[in-house]
mmCIF file of the N, C-alpha and C atoms, coordinates in Angstrom:
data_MODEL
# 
_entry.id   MODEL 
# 
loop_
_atom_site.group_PDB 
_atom_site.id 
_atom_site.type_symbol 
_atom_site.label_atom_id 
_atom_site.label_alt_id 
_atom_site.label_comp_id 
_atom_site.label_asym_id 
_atom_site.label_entity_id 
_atom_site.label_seq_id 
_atom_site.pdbx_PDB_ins_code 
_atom_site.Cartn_x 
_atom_site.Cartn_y 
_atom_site.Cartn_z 
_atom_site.occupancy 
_atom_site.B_iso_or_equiv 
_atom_site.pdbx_formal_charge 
_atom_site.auth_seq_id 
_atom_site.auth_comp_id 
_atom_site.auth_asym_id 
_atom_site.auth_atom_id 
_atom_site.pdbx_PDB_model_num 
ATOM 1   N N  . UNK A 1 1  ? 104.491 117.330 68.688  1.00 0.00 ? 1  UNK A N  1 
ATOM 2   C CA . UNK A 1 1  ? 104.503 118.359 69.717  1.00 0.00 ? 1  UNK A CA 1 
ATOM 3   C C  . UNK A 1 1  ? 103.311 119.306 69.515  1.00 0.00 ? 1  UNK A C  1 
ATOM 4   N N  . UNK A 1 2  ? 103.088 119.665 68.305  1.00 0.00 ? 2  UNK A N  1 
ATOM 5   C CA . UNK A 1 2  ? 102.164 120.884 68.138  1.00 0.00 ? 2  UNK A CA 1 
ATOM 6   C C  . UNK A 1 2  ? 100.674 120.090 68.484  1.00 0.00 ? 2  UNK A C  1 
ATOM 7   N N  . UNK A 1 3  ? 100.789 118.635 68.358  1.00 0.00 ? 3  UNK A N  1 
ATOM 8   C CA . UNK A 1 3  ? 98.886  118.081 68.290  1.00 0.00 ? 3  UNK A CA 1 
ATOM 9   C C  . UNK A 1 3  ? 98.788  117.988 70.071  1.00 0.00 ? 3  UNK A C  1 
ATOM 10  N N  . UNK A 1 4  ? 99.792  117.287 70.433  1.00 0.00 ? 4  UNK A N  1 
ATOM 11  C CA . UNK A 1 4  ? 99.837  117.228 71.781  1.00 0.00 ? 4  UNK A CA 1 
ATOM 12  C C  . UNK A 1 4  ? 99.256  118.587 72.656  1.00 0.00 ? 4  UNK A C  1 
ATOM 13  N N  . UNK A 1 5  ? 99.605  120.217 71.803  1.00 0.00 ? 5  UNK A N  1 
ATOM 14  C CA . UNK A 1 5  ? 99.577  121.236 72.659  1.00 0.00 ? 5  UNK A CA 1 
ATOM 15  C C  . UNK A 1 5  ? 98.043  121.582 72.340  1.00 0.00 ? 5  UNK A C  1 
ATOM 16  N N  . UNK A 1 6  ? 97.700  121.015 71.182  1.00 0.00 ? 6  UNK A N  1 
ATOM 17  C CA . UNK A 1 6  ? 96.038  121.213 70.725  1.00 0.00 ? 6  UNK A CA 1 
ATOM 18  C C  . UNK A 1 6  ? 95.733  120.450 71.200  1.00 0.00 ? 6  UNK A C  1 
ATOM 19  N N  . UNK A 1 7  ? 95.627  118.807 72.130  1.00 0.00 ? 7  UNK A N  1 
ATOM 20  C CA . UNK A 1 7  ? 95.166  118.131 72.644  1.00 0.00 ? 7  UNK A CA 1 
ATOM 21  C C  . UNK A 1 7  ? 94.787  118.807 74.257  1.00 0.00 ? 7  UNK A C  1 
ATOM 22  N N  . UNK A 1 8  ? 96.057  119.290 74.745  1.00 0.00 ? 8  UNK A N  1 
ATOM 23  C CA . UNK A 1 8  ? 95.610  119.838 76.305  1.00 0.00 ? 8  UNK A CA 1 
ATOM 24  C C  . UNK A 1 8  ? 94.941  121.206 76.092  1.00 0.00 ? 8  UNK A C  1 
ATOM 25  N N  . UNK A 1 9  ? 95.196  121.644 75.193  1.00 0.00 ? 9  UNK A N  1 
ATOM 26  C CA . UNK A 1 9  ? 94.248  123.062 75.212  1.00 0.00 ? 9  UNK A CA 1 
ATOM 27  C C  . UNK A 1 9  ? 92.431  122.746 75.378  1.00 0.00 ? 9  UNK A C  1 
ATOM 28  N N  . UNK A 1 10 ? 92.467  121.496 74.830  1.00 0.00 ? 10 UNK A N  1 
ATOM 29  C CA . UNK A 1 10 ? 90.872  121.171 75.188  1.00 0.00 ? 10 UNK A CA 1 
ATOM 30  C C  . UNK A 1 10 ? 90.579  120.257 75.976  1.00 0.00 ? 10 UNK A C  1 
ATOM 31  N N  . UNK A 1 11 ? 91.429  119.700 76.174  1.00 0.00 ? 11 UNK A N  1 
ATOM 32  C CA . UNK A 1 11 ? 91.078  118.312 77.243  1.00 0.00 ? 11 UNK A CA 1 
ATOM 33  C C  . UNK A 1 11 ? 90.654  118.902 78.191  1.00 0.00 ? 11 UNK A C  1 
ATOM 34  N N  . UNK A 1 12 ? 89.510  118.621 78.810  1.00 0.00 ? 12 UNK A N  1 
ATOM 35  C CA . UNK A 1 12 ? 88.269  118.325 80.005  1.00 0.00 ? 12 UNK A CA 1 
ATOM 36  C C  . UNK A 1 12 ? 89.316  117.879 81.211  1.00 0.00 ? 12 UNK A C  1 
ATOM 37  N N  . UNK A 1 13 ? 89.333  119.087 82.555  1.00 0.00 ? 13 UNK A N  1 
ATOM 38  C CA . UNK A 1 13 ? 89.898  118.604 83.770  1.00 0.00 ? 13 UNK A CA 1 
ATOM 39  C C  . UNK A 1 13 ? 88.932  116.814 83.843  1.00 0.00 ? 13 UNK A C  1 
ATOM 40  N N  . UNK A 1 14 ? 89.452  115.995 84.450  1.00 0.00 ? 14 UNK A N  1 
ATOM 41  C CA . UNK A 1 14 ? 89.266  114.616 85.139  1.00 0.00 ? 14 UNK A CA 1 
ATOM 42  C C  . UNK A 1 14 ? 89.551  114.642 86.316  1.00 0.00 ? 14 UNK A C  1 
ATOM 43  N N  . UNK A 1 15 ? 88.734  114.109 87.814  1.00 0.00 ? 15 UNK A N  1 
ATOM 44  C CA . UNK A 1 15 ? 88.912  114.195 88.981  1.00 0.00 ? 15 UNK A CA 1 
ATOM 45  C C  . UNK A 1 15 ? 89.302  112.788 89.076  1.00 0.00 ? 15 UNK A C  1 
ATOM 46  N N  . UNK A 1 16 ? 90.329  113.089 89.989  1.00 0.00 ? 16 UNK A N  1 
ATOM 47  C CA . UNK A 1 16 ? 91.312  111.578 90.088  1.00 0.00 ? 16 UNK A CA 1 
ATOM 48  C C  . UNK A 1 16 ? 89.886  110.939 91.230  1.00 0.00 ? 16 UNK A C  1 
ATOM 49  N N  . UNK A 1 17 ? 90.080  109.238 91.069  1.00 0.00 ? 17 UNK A N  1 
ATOM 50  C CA . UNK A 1 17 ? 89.671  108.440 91.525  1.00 0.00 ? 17 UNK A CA 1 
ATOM 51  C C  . UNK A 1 17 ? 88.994  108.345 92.857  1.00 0.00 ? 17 UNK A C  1 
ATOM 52  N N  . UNK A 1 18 ? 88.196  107.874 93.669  1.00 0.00 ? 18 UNK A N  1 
ATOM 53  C CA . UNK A 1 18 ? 88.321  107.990 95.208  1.00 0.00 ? 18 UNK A CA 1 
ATOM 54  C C  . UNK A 1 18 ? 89.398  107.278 95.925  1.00 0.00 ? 18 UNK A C  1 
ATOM 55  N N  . UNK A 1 19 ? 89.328  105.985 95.252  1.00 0.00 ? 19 UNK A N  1 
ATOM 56  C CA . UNK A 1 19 ? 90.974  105.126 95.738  1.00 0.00 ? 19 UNK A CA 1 
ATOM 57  C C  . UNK A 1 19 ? 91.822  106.028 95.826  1.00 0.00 ? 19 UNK A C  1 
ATOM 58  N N  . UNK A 1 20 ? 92.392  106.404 94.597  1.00 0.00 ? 20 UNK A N  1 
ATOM 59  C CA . UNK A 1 20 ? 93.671  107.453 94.670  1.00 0.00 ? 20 UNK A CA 1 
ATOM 60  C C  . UNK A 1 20 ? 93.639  108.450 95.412  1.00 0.00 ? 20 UNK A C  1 
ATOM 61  N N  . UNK A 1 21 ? 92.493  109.219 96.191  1.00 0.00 ? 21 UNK A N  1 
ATOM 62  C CA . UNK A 1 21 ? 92.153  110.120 97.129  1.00 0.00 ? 21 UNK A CA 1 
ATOM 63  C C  . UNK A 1 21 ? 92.941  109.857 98.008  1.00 0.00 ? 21 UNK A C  1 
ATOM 64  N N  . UNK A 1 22 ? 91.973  108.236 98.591  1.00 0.00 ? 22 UNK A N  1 
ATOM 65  C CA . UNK A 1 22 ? 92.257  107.933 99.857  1.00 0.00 ? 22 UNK A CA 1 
ATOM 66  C C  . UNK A 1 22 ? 93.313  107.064 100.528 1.00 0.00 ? 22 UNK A C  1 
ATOM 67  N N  . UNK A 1 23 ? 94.424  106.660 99.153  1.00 0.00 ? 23 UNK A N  1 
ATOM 68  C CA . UNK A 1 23 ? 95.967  106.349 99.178  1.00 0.00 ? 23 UNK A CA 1 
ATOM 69  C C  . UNK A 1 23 ? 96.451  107.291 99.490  1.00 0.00 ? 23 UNK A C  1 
ATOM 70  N N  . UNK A 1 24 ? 96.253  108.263 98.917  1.00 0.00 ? 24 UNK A N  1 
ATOM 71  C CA . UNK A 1 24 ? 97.326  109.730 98.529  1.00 0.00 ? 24 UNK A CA 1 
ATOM 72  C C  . UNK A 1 24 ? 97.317  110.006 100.041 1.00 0.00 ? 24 UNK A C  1 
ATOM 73  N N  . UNK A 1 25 ? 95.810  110.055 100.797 1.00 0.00 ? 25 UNK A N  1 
ATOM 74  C CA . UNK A 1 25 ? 96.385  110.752 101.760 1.00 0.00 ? 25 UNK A CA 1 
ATOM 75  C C  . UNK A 1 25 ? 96.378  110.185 102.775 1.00 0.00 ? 25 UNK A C  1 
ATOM 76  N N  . UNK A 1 26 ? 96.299  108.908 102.651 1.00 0.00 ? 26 UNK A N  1 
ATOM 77  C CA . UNK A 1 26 ? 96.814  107.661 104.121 1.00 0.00 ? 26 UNK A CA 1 
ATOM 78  C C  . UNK A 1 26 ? 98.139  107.743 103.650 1.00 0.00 ? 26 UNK A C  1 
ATOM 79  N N  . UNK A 1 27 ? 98.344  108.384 102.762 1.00 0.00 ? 27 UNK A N  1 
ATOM 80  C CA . UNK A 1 27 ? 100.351 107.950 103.091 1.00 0.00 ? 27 UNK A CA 1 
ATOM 81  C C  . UNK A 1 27 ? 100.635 109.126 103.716 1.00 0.00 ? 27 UNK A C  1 
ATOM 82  N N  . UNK A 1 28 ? 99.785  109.990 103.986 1.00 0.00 ? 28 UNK A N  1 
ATOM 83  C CA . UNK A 1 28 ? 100.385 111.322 104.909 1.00 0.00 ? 28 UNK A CA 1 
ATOM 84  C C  . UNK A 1 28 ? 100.253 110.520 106.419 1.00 0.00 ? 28 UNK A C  1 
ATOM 85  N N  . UNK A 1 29 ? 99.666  109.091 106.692 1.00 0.00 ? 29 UNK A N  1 
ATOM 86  C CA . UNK A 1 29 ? 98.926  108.844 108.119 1.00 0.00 ? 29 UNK A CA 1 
ATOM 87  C C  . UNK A 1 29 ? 100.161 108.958 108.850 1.00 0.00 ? 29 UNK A C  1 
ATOM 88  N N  . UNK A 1 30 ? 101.448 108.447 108.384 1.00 0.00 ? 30 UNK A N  1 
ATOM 89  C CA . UNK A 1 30 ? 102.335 107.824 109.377 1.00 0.00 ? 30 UNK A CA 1 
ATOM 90  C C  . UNK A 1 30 ? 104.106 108.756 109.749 1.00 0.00 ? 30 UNK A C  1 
ATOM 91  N N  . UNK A 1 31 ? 103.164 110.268 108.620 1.00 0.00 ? 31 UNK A N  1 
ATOM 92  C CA . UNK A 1 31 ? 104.604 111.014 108.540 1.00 0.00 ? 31 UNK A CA 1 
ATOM 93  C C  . UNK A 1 31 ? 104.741 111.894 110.044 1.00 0.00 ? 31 UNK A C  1 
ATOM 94  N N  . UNK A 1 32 ? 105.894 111.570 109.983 1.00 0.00 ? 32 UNK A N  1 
ATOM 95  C CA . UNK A 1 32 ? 106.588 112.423 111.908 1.00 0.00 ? 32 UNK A CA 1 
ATOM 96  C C  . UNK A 1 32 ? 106.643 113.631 111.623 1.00 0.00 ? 32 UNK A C  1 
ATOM 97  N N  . UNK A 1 33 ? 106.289 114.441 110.842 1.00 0.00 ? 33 UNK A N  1 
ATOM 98  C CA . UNK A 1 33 ? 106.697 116.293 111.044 1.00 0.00 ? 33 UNK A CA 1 
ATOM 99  C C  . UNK A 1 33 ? 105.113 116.246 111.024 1.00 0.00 ? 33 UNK A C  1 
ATOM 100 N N  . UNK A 1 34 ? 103.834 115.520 110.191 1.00 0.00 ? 34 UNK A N  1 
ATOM 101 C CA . UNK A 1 34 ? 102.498 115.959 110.838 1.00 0.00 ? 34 UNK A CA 1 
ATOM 102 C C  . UNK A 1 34 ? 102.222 115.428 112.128 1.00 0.00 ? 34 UNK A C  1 
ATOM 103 N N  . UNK A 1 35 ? 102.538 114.304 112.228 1.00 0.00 ? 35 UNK A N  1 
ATOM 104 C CA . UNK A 1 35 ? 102.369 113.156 113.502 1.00 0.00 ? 35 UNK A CA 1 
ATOM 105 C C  . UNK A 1 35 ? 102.563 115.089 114.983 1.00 0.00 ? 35 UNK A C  1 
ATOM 106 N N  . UNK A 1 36 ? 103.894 115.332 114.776 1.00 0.00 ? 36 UNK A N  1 
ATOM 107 C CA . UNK A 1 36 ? 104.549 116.169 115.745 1.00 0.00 ? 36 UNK A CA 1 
ATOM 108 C C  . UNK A 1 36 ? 103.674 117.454 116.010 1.00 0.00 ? 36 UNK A C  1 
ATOM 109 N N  . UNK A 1 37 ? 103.070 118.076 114.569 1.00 0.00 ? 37 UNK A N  1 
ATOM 110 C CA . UNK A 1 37 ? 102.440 119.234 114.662 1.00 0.00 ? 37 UNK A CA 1 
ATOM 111 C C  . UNK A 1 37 ? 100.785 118.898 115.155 1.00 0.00 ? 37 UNK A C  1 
ATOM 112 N N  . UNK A 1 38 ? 100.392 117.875 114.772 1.00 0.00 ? 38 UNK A N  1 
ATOM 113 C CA . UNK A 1 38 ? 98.975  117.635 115.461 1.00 0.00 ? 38 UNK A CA 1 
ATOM 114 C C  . UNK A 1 38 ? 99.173  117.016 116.886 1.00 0.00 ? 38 UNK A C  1 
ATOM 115 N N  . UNK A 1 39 ? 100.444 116.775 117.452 1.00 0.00 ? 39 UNK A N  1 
ATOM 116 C CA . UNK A 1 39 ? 100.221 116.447 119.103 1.00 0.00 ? 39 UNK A CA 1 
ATOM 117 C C  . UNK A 1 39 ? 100.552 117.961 119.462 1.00 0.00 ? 39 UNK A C  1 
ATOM 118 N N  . UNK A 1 40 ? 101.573 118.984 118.998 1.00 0.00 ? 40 UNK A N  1 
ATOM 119 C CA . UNK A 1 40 ? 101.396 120.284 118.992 1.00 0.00 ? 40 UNK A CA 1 
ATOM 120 C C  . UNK A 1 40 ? 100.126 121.286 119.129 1.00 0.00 ? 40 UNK A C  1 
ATOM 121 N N  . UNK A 1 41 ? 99.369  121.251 117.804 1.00 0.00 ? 41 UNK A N  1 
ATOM 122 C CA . UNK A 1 41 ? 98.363  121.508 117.864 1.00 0.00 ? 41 UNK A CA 1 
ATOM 123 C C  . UNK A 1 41 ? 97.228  121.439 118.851 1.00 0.00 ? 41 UNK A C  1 
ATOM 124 N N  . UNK A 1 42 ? 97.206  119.755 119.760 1.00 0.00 ? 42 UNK A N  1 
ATOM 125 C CA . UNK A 1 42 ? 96.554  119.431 120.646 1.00 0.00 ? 42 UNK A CA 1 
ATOM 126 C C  . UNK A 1 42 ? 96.485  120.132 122.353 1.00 0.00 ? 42 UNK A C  1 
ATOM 127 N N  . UNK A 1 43 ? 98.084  120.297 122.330 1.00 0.00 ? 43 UNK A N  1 
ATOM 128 C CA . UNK A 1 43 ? 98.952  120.472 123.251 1.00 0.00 ? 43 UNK A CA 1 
ATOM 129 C C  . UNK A 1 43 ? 99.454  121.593 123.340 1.00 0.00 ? 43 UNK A C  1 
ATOM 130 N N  . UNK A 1 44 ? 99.109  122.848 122.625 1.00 0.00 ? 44 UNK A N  1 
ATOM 131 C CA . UNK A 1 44 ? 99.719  123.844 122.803 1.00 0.00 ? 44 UNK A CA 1 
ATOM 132 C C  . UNK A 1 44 ? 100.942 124.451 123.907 1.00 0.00 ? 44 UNK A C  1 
ATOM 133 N N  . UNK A 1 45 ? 100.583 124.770 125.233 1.00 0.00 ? 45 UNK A N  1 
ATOM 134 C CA . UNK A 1 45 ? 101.115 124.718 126.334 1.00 0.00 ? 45 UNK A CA 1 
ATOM 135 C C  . UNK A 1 45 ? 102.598 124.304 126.344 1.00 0.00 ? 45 UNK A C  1 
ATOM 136 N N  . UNK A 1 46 ? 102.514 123.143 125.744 1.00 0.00 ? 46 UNK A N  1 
ATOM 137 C CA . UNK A 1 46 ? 103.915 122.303 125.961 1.00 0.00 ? 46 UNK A CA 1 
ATOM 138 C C  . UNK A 1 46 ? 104.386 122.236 124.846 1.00 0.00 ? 46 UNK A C  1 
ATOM 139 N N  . UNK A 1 47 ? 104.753 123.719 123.689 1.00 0.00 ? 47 UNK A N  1 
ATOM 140 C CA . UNK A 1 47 ? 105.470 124.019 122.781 1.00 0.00 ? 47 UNK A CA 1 
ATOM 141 C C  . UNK A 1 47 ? 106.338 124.780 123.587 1.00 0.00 ? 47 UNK A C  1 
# 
């Protein structure tokens, strides 16, 4: 426990992958509460 807490005290941030970027946020492509707020967004009027 104690080397582990001296290990993250220095460990160097790492920027995740571009793959993993661009998974992470194609799985937002197909969700219905953003899907709803960006035809919202588009559409104001007809809130």
């Amino acid at each position: 426990k104690q080397h582990a807490q001296e290990l993250m005290t220095t460990k160097k941030p790492v920027m995740p992958s571009k793959h993993f970027i661009r998974t992470y946020f194609s799985s937002f492509r197909n969700d219905p509460i953003l899907s709803t707020e960006a035809i919202q967004s588009l559409n104001p009027d007809e809130s």
